[in-house]
N, C-alpha and C positions, 0 to 999 in steps of 0.2 A: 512457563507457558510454552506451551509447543503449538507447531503450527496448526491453523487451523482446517484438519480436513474434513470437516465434518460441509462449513460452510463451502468449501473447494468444491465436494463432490454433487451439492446442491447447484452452486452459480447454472444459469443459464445464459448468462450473458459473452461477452467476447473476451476469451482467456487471454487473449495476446494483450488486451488492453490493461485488463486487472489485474496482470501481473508487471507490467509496467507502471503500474500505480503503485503497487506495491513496492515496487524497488525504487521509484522517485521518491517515497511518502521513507523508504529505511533512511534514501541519504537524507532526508532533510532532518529526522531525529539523532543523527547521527552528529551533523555541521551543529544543530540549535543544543545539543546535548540534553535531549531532553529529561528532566526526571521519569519520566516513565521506564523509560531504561533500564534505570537501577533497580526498578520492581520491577525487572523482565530479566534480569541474570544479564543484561547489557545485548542482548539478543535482539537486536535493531531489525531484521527483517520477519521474524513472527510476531514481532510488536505492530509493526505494519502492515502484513497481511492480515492482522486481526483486526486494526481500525478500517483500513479499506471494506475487508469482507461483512462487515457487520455496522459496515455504515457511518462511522464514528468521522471519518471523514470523507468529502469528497473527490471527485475526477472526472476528467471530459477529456477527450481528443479536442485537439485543435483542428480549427477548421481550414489550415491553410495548408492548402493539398501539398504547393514542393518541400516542404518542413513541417509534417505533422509531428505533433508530441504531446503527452498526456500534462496536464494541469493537476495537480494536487494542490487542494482550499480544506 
């Protein structure tokens, strides 16, 4: 799996954030080891840009302006 630029070049939404999903959403596959992993060649952050970008999981900014930070659920 490689990354996904097809959906990158689509997003209209705020890059700073979805890629901050993205790299919160690699380390949590990474800490939980997920099996997905292993059907990814162990490639933790285009396993993650692809669940972020295609929905599979989600994200939000926090709403506490002096410590904002993205939520991945």
């Amino acid at each position: 799996m490689i990354f996904p630029l097809e959906e990158l070049i689509k997003y209209q939404g705020n890059m700073y954030e979805i890629t901050c999903a993205a790299a919160r959403r690699s380390y949590q596959l990474s800490k939980l080891e997920d099996p997905e992993l292993e059907e990814n060649g162990g490639k933790s952050v285009s396993l993650a840009a692809r669940q972020v970008f295609t929905g599979k999981v989600k994200f939000r900014l926090s709403e506490n302006v002096e410590n904002p930070a993205i939520a991945v659920y």
